[in-house]
N, C-alpha and C positions, 0 to 999 in steps of 0.2 A: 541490295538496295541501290537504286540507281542515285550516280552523285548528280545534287539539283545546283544549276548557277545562280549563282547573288549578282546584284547593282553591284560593282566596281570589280566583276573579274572580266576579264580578257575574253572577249567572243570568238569562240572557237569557229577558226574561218573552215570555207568547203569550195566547193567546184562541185556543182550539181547540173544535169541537163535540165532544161522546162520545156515546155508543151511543145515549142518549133523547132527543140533538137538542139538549141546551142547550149554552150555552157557559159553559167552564168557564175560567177565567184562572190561571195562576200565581202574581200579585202576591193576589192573594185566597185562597189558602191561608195557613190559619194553623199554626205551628208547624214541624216538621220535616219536608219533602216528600222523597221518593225515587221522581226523577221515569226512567226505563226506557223505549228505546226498542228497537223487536223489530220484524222484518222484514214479517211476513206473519201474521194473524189465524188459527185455525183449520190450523195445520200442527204437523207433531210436535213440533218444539222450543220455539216460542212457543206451545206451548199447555200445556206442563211446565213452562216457566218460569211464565206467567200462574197456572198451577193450583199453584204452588210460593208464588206472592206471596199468591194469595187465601188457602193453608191458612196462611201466617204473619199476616195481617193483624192479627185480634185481637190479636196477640203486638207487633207493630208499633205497632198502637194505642195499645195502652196505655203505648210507651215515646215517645208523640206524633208516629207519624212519619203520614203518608198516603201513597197511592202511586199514582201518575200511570204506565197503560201508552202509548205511542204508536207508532201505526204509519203507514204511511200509508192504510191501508184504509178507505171509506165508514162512515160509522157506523151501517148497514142491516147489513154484515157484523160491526162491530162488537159489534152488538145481538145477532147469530145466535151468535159468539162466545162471549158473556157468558150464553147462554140453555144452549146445548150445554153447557157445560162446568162449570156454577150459578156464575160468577166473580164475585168480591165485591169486587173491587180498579178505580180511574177508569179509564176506556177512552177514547181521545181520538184523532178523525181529523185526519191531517195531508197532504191526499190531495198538495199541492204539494210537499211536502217543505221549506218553509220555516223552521219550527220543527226537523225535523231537519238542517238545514246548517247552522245558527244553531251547533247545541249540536256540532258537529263528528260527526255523529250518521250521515251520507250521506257518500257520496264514494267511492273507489277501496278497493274489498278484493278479499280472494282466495275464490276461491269453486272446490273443486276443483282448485285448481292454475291457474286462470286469473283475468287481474284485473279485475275487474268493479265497473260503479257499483253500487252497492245501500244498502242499513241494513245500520250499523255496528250491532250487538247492544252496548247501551252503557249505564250505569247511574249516575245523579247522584244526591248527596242535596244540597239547598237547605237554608238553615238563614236566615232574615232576609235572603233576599233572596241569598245568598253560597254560591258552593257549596265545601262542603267536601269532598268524595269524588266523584273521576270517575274515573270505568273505562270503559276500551273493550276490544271484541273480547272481552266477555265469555263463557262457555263458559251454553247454556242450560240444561244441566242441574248441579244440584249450586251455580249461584248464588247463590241465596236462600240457602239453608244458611251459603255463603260471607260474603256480606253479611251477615247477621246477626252470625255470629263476628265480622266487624271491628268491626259495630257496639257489642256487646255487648251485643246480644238475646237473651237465653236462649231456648231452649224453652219 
């Protein structure tokens, strides 16, 4: 069973490449991170959710949050991603799945009706290092919208 994180444990930091090749770290984000892990780059659902993060981002911004997607996809696909779709939100490869097992993020779900390893669809906000909101089995569409309301992100 994969171990899942709560609001008030410690955000397990990373060092991951994104789409342009650099590395981006966690502990190096300032302010509030809403850091989102999605299965597969370029497919129908993770690309409504991604396109749901980038049309909020402004809106996010300005209430300090950033927003970290991770998958485990190359950051070649990554980049094709981000170009397709004009996404304006961090894209970060996790081709091992290290950072997604860490964050309870990988492991045993249902897919179909059958239970399979894959990406848990899952969504953290970090706040100083701490995370205070964790969701798993997140639904792709209608999220953002969702997050927001909790957060109390207007429109």
């Amino acid at each position: 069973m994969t171990t899942r994180l709560q609001p008030g444990d410690t955000a397990p930091d990373f060092t991951l490449t994104n789409d342009a090749g650099e590395q981006v770290s966690l502990s190096d984000q300032s302010g509030k991170v809403i850091v989102y892990f999605y299965p597969a780059a370029m497919t129908p659902g993770c690309t409504k959710q991604a396109c749901d993060f980038s049309d909020s981002i402004d809106r996010l911004q300005s209430e300090g949050y950033t927003v970290l997607g991770i998958s485990p996809d190359q950051p070649a696909k990554l980049a094709k991603f981000r170009e397709n779709d004009g996404l304006t939100i961090g894209l970060l490869s996790d081709p091992d799945k290290e950072v997604l097992t860490a964050w309870g993020a990988f492991g045993e779900k249902k897919l179909y009706g059958k239970v399979v390893q894959g990406v848990i669809r899952s969504t953290f906000v970090v706040e100083d290092g701490t995370i205070t909101l964790a969701q798993y089995n997140v639904k792709a569409t209608g999220h953002v919208a969702k997050l927001r309301k909790d957060l109390g992100v207007g429109a």
